[in-house]
C-alpha positions as CSV (number, residue, x, y, z in Angstrom):
1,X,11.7,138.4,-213.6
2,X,9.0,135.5,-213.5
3,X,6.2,135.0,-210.7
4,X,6.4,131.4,-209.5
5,X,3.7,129.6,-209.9
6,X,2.8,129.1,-206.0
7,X,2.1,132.5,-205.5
8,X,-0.7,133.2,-206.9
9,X,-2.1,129.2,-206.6
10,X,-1.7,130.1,-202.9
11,X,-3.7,133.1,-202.7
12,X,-6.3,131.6,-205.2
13,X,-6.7,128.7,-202.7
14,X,-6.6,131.2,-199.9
15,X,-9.5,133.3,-202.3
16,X,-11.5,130.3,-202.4
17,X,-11.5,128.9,-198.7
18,X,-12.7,132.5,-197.4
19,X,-15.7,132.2,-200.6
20,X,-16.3,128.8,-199.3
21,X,-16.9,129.9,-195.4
22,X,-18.9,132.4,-196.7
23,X,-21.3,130.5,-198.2
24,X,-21.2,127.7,-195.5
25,X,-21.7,130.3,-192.3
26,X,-23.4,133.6,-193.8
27,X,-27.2,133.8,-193.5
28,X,-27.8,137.2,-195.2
29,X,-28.3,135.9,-198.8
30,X,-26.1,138.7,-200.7
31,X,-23.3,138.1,-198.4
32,X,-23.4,134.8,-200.1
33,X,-23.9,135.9,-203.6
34,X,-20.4,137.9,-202.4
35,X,-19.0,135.0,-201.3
36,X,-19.6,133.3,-204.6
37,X,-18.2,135.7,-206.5
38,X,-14.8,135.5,-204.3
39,X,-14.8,132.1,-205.2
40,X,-15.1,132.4,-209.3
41,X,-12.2,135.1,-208.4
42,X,-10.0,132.5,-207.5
43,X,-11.0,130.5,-210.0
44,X,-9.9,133.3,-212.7
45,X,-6.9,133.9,-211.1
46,X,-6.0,130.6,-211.1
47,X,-6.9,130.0,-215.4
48,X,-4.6,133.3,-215.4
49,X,-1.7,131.8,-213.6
50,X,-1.7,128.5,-215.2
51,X,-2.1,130.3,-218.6
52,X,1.1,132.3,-218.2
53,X,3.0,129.6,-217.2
54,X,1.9,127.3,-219.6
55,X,3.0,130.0,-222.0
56,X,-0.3,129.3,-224.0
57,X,-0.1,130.9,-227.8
58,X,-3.8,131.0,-227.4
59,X,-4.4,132.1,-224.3
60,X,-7.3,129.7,-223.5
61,X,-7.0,130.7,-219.9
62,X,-7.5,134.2,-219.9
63,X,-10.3,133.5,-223.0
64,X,-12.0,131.5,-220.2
65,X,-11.5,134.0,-217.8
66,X,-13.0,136.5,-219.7
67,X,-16.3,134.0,-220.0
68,X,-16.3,133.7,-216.5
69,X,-16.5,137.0,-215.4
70,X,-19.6,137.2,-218.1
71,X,-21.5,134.5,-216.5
72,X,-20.5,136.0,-213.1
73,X,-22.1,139.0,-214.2
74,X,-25.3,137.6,-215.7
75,X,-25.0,135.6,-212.7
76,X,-24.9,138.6,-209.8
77,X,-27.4,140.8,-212.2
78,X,-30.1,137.5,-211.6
79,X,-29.4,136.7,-208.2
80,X,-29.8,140.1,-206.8
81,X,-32.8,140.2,-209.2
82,X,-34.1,137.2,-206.6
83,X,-32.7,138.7,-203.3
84,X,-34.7,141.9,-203.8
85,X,-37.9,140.3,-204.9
86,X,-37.4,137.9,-201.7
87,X,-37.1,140.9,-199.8
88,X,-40.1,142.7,-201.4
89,X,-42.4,139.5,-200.5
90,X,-40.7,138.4,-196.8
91,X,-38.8,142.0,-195.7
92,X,-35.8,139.9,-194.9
93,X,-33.4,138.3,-197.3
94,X,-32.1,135.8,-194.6
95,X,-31.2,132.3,-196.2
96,X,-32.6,130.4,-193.4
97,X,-36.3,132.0,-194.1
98,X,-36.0,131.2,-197.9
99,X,-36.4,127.2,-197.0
100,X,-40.3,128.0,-196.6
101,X,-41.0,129.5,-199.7
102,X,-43.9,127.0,-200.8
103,X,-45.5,127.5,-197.6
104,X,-45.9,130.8,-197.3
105,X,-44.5,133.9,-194.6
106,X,-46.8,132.8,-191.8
107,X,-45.8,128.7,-192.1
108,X,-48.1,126.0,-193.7
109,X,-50.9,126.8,-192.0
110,X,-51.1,130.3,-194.2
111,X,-52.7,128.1,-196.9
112,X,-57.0,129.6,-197.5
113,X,-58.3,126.2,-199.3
114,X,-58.0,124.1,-195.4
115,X,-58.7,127.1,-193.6
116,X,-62.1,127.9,-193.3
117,X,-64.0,131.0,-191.8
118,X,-66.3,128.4,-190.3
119,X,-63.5,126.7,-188.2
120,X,-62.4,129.5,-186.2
121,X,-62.1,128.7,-183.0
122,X,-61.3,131.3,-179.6
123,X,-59.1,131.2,-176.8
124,X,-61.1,129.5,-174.3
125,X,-61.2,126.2,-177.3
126,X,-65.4,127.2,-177.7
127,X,-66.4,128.4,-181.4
128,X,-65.8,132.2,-182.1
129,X,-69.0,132.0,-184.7
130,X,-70.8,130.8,-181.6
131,X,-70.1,133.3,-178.9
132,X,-70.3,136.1,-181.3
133,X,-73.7,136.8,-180.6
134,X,-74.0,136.1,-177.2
135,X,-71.0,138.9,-177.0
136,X,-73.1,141.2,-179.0
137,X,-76.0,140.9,-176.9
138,X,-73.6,142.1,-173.8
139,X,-72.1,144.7,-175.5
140,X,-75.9,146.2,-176.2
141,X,-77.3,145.4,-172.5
């Protein structure tokens, strides 16, 4: 008894559209890594399906199959390697947040070479450095 070959081409397209929606709607960045890896599934399982029908003698599809899941390995180990060191730095591995990551966790203004200690300035739009001392001298009367 032989498969047919839309079976499992079905499924692998089937594989691949939920991977795809994963990456397109998640936010949480190993949901997406997950959602990557569903997609190189259906990729495999398509290489294995074509090779058995093909009737390969030297089974290139399942030889690529079996470089695949390698690099999806290698690929998993170093991307997780990234979410957590994200997550160290920000506490929240969100994919949204990660578009900042040259400017900083507070925005571009987190940067200390244009911020100066001397350009502080309080709520009422008068200098901080300024009224410091005149609040000093009501704190001690």
């Amino acid at each position: 008894m032989h498969l047919h070959l839309a079976y499992p081409t079905v499924l692998a397209a089937l594989l691949f559209c939920v991977g795809l929606y994963g990456v397109l709607a998640r936010r949480n960045a190993i949901l997406v890594l997950m959602s990557v890896e569903l997609m190189l599934n259906a990729v495999n399982l398509n290489l294995v399906a074509f090779d058995v029908w093909l009737r390969d003698s030297l089974h290139a599809g399942q030889a690529l199959t079996l470089f695949t899941i390698a690099i999806a390995a290698a690929e998993i180990g170093i991307g997780l390697a990234i979410v957590l060191a994200v997550y160290r730095n920000r506490g929240s591995s969100a994919v949204d947040d990660l578009r900042d990551t040259a400017e900083g966790p507070d925005g571009p203004d987190d940067d200390d070479e244009t911020v100066d200690a001397d350009d502080t300035v309080g709520p009422d739009g008068t200098d901080e450095q300024q009224a410091a001392p005149a609040q000093k001298a009501e704190a001690t009367a």
